[in-house]
C-alpha positions as a printed NumPy array, in Angstrom:
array([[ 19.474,  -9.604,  -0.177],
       [ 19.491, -13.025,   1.498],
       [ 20.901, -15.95 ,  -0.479],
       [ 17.781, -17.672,  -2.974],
       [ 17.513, -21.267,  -1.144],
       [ 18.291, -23.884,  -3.518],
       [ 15.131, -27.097,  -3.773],
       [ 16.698, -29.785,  -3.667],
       [ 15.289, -32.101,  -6.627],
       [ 16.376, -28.333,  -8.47 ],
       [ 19.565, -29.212,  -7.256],
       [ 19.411, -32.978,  -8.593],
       [ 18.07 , -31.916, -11.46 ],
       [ 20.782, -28.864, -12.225],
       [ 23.679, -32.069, -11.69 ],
       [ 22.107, -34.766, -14.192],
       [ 21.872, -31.67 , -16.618],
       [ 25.052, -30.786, -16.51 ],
       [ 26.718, -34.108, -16.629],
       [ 24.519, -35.74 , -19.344],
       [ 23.485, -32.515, -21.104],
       [ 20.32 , -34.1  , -21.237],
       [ 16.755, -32.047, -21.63 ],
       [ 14.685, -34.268, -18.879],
       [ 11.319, -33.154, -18.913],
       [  9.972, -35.138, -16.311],
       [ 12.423, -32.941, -14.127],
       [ 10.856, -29.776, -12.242],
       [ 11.688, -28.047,  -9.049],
       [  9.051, -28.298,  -6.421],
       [  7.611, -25.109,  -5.433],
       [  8.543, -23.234,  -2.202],
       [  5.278, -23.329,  -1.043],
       [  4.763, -26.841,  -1.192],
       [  7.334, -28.024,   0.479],
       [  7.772, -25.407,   3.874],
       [  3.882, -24.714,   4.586],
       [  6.015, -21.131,   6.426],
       [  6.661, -19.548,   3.187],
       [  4.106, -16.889,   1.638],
       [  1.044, -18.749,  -0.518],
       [  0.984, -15.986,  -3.557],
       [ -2.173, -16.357,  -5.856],
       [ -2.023, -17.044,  -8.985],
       [ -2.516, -13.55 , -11.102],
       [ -5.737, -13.611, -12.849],
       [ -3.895, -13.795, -16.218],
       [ -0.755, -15.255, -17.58 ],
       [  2.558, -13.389, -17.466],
       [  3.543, -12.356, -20.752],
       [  7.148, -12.444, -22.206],
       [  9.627, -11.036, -20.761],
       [  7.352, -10.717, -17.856],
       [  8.757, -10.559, -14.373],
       [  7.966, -12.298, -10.925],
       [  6.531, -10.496,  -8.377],
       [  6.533, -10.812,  -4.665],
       [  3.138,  -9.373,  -3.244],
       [  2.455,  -8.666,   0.959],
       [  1.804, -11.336,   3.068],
       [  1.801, -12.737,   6.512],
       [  5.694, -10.996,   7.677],
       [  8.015,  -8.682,   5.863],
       [ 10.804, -11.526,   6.442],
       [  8.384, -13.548,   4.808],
       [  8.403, -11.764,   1.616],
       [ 12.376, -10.944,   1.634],
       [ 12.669, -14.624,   1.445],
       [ 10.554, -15.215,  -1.17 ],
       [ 11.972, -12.042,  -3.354],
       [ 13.79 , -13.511,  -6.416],
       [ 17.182, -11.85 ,  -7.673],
       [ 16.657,  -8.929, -10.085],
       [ 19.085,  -7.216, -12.586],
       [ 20.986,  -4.49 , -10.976],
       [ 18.522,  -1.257, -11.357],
       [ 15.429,  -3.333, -11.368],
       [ 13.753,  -3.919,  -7.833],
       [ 11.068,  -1.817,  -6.115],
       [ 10.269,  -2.269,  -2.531],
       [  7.477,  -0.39 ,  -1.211],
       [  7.103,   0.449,   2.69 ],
       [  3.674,   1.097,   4.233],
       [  1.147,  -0.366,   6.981],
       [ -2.114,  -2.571,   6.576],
       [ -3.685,  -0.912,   3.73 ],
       [ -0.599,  -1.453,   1.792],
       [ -0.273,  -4.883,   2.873],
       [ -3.699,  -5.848,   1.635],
       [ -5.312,  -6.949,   5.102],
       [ -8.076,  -9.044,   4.835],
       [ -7.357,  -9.953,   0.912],
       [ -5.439, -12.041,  -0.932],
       [ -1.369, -11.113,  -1.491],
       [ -1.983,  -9.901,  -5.288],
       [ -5.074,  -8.233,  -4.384],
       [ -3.143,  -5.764,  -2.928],
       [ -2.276,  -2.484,  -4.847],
       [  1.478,  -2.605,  -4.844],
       [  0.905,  -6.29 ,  -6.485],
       [ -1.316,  -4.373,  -9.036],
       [  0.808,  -1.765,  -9.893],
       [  3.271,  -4.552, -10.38 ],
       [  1.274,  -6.486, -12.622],
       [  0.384,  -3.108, -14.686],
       [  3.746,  -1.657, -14.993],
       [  5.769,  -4.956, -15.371],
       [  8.222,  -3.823, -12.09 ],
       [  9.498,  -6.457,  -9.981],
       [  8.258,  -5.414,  -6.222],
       [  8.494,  -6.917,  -3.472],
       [  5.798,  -5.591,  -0.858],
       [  7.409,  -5.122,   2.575],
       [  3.604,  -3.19 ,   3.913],
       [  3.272,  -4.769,   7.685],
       [ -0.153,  -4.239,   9.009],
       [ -0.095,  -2.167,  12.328],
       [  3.483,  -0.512,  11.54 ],
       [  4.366,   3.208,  11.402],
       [  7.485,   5.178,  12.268],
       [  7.129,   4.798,  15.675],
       [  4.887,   1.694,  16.573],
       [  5.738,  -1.685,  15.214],
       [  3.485,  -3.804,  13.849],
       [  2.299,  -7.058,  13.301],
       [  5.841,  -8.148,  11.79 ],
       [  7.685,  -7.002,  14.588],
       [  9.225,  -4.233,  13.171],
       [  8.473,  -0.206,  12.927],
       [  9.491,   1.752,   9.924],
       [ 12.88 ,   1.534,  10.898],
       [ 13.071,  -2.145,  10.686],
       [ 11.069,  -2.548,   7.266],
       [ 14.289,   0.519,   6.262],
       [ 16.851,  -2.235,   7.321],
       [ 15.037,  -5.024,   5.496],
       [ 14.802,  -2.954,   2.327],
       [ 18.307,  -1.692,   2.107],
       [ 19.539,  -5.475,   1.763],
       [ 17.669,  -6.114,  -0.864],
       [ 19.17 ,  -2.854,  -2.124],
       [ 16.649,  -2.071,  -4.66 ],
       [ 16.448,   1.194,  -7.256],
       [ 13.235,   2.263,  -5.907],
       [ 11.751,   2.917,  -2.401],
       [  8.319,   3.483,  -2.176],
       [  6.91 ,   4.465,   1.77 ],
       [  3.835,   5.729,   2.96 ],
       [  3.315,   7.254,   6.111],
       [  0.975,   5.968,   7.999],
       [ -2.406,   6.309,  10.838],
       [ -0.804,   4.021,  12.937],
       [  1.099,   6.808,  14.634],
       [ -1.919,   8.98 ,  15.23 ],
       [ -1.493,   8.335,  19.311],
       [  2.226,   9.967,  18.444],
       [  3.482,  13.28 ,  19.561],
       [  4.586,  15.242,  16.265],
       [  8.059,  15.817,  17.252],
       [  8.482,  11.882,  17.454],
       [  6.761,  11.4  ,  14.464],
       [  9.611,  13.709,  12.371],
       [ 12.154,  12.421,  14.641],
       [ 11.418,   8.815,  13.199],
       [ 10.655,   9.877,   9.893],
       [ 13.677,  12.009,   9.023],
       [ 15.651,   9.634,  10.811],
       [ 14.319,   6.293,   8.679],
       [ 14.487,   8.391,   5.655],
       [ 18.015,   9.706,   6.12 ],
       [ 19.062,   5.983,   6.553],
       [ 17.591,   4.716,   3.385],
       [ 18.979,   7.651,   1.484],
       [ 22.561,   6.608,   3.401],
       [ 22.851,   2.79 ,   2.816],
       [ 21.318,   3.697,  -1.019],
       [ 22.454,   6.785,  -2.041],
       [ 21.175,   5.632,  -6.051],
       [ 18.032,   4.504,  -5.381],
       [ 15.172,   6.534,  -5.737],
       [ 13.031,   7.207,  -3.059],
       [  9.275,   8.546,  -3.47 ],
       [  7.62 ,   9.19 ,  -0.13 ],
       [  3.102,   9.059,  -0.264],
       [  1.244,  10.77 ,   1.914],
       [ -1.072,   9.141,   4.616],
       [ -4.23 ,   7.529,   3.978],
       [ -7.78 ,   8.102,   6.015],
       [-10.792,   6.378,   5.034],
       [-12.458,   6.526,   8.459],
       [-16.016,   8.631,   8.746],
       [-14.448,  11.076,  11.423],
       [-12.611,  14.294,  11.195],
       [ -8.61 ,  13.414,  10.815],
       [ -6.645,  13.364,  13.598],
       [ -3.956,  16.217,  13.599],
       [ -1.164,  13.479,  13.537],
       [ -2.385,  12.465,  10.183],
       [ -1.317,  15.965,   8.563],
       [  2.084,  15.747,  10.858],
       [  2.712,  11.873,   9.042],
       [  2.197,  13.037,   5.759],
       [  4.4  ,  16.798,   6.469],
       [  7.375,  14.703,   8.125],
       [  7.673,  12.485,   5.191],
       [  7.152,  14.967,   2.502],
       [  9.724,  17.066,   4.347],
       [ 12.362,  14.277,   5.173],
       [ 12.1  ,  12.921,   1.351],
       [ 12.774,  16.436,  -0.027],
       [ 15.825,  16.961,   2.018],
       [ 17.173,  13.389,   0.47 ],
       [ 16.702,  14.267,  -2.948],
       [ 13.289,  12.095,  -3.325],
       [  9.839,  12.809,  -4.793],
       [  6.232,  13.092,  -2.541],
       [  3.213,  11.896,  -3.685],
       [  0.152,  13.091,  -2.358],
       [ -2.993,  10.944,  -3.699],
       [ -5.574,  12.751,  -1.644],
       [ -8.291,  10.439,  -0.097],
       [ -9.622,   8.426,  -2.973],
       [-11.712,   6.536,  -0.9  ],
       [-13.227,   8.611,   1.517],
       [-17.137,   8.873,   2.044],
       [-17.036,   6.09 ,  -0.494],
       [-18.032,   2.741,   1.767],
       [-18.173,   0.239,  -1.045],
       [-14.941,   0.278,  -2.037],
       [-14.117,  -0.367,   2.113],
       [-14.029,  -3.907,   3.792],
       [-16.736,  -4.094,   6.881],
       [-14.027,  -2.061,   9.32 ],
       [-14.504,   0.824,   7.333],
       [-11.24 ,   1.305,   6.969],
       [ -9.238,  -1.284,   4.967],
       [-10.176,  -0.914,   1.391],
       [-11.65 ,  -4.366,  -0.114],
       [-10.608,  -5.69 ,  -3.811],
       [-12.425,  -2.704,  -5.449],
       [-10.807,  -0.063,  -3.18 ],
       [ -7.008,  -1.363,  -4.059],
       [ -8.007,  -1.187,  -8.123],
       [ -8.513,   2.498,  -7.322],
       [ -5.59 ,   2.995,  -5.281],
       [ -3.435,   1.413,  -8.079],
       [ -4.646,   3.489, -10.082],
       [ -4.205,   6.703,  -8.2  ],
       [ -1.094,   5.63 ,  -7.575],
       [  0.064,   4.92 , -10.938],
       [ -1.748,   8.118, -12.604],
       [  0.233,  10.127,  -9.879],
       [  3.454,   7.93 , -10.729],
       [  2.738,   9.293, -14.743],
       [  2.186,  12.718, -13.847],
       [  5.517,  13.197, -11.714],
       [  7.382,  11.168, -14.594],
       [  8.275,   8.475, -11.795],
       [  8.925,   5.156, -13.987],
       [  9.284,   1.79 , -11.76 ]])
């Protein structure tokens, strides 16, 4: 996990503390967002963290992005989840989107690593395929992995599509051999007939998480035929449509015993 930056009026404040063991109120570290206008803007959750409560880094504009922004967590603690768009929350606010949900339910630190346009084998608006988003969750070597498989390789041939998928999952399972990994099966929201390669994304990672020891989650299509919980595409589920994936995702979480 990449070193937290350090403000630096938290800096001046951190030496006047400790040399005058001095409370200053009038003291306070200026937040990352307001002063580099490159870091992710994260809304403000729609109620007030409670104690003990812990911070939560949602999707935004880049997966780097969000890795910068993650804050340390006790050893144990971190989720990351992998996915494409739909995970990312395109088109909504960062803590709109259902990972940030699940976070705010469940009291798990996650940090949301979805990168619209990704899959195993195309890369997406981040830059990076699967593979990548693999690389940039093993160093923030977290207890949990979370990936879904995605549409975005629905032009893929199915033998590239396990290729990529055994070989991203057999890496994460490598670099953490602790962490647990639970793989979800591919969403389709569209009014057509599923492509074949939808059924091959969701086999290859049900088959490549078994074979490491992790758990598959299939949530069916929750939103299919259902066009009000969508956005205007059709396709990207709007503020509505995440509630009920969190909560698909979450019941299914309970009923397999999987505790973030």
């Amino acid at each position: 996990m990449p070193p937290r930056r350090i403000d630096p009026v938290t800096a001046v404040c951190s030496a006047v503390l400790s040399v005058a063991a001095l409370g200053l109120s009038g003291c306070a570290a200026t937040s990352a967002n307001g002063t580099d206008p490159r870091l992710p803007v994260v809304a403000a959750p729609t109620a007030p963290p409670g104690p003990g409560s812990t911070p939560v880094t949602e999707a935004t504009s880049s997966a780097d992005q969000r890795m910068a922004a993650a804050s340390p967590t006790a050893a144990g603690g971190l989720v990351v989840t992998i996915g494409d768009s739909i995970m990312a929350g395109l088109g909504l606010d960062s803590d709109q989107a259902w990972p940030a949900l699940v976070a705010r339910d469940t009291g798990a630190e996650i940090v949301n690593l979805g990168c619209s346009g990704a899959g195993f084998i195309i890369a997406g608006d981040c830059g990076d395929d699967y593979a990548g988003l693999v690389e940039k969750a093993i160093a923030l070597n977290p207890s949990v992995v979370v990936i879904q498989s995605s549409d975005n390789d629905s032009d893929g041939a199915q033998d590239d599509i396990e290729q990529a998928t055994h070989s991203a999952i057999d890496t994460l399972h490598a670099a953490l051999p602790d962490a647990r990994l639970v793989g979800i099966g591919t969403l389709w929201h569209l009014d057509w007939d599923e492509p074949d390669a939808i059924g091959w994304a969701s086999d290859a990672l049900q088959s490549a998480v078994d074979d490491d020891g992790g758990v598959f989650v299939s949530l069916g299509q929750p939103l299919r035929g259902r066009p009000e919980l969508l956005q205007w595409d059709g396709e990207h589920p709007n503020a509505q449509g995440q509630i009920v994936l969190s909560d698909a995702v979450e019941a299914a979480f309970d009923d397999l015993g999987i505790v973030l």
